[in-house]
N, C-alpha and C positions, 0 to 999 in steps of 0.2 A: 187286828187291833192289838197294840202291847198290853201282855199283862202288868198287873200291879204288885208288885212284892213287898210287904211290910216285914220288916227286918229289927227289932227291940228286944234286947235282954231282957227287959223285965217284960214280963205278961202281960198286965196291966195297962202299960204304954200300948203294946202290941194292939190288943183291944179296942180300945181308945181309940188308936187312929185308924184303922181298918174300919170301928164304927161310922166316925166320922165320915173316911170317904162313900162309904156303903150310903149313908142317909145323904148324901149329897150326888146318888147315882152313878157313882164309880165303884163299880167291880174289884172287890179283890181276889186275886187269885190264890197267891201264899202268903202265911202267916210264918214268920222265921225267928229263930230265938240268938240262934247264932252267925255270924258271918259264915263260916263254912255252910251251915244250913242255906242261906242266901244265895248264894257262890252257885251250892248244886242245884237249885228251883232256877236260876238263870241259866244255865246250861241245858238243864230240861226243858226248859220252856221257848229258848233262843231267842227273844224279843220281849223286852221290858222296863219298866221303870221301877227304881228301887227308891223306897223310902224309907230310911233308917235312923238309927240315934247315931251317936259321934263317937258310941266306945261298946264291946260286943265283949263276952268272956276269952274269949279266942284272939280277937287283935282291934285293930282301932278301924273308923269308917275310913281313914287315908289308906289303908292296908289294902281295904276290900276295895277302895276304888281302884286303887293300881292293878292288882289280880282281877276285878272286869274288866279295865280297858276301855275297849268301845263294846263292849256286848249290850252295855245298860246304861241310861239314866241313871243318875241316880241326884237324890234328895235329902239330903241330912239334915234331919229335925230337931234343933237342940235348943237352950239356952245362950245367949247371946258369947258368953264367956268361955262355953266348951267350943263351941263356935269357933271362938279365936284361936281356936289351941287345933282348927281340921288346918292343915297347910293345902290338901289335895283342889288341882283347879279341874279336875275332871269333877265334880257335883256342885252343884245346885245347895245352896242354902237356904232354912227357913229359919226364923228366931222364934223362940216360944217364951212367952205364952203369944200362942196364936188362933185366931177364931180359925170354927169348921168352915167357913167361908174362903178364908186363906188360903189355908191348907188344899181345898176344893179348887180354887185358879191354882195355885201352884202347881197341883199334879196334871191340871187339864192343860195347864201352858207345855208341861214336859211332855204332854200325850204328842202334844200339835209338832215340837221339837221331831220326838220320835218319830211321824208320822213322814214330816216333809227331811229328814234323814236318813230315811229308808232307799232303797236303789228299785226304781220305779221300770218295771219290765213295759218294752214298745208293745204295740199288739199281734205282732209276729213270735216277740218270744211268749209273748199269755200262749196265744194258739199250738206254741213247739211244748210248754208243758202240758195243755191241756189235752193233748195226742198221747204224752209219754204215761199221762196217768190214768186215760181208755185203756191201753196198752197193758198195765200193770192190773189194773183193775176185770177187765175179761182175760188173761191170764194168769193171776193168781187168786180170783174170785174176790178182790177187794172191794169194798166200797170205796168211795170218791175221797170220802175223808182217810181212809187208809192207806190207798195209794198217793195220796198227796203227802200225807206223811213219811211212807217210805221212801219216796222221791227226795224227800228231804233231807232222811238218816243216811242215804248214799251219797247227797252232795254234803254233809258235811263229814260222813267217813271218811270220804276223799277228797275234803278242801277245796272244794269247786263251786260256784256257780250252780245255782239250781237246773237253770236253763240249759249250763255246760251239759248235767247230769245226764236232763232228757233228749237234750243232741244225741248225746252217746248210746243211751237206751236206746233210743228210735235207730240208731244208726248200728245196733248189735254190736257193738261195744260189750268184750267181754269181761273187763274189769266187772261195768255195773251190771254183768248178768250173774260174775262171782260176790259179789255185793247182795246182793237178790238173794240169793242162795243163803249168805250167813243169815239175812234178815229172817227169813222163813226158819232156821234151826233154831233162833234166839227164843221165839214163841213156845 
């Protein structure tokens, strides 16, 4: 499932709307003050929706949407008039004042967005990662959620396909067995 990133200079706001989704049953994950802040919780997290104001100490919500790209969602929560002034057609706008109701469809619409925009693996490549992460996991003493993790940090160290990764693993690919190797010194 995407996490939830709330993204508000002022604290306050921050608050506020993280309460919001929280008493409306959505998870937040980060709480962010700044765009840069926001930027690195997206990279760490690799999959999510962002919800943020229209102007950050560091640079404007157009800025951050350019710099995610396609990484994120994203939601821009402002008054109708800052509103006017986001040019970026990568986000999602909401106008405030807006009810916890609103707010509450609007991130669950982005969730469903997120969800049916994701690259859906047949059930041959589920089966080719779920080999490569036994594989990792009674070899490096991992747990399931570790190795799926690692499995991860090497397809995106090397810009591939998760599934590319554990073709490769499975098939003694020594790229991701030097990959392997950084991973274990990192710790």
């Amino acid at each position: 499932m995407a996490k939830i990133i709330v993204a508000f200079a002022e604290e306050e706001q921050r608050e506020r709307v993280a309460s919001a989704l929280e008493k409306s049953g959505l998870r937040v994950s980060r709480l962010c003050a700044t765009s840069a802040e926001a930027l690195r919780a997206m990279n760490v997290l690799q999959d999510g929706v962002l919800i943020c104001g229209a102007r950050f100490p560091d640079r404007t919500a157009d800025d951050l949407a350019r710099d995610l790209g396609e990484l994120a969602l994203m939601l821009i929560v402002a008054r109708p008039e800052t509103l006017a002034l986001c040019e970026t057609k990568r986000a999602f706008k909401l106008a405030l004042p807006a009810s916890r109701g609103e707010l509450a469809s609007a991130v669950r619409m982005l969730l469903q967005l997120h969800v049916m925009r994701m690259p859906h693996r047949s059930e041959d490549e589920r089966a080719l990662v779920e080999r490569a992460k036994r594989l990792l996991a009674e070899a490096h003493g991992l747990s399931e959620a570790q190795a799926h993790q690692a499995l991860q940090r090497i397809s995106m160290k090397l810009g591939i396909r998760m599934t590319e990764s554990a073709r490769r693993l499975l098939d003694g690919d020594e790229s991701i067995g030097g990959e392997l190797w950084n991973l274990t010194r990192e710790k």
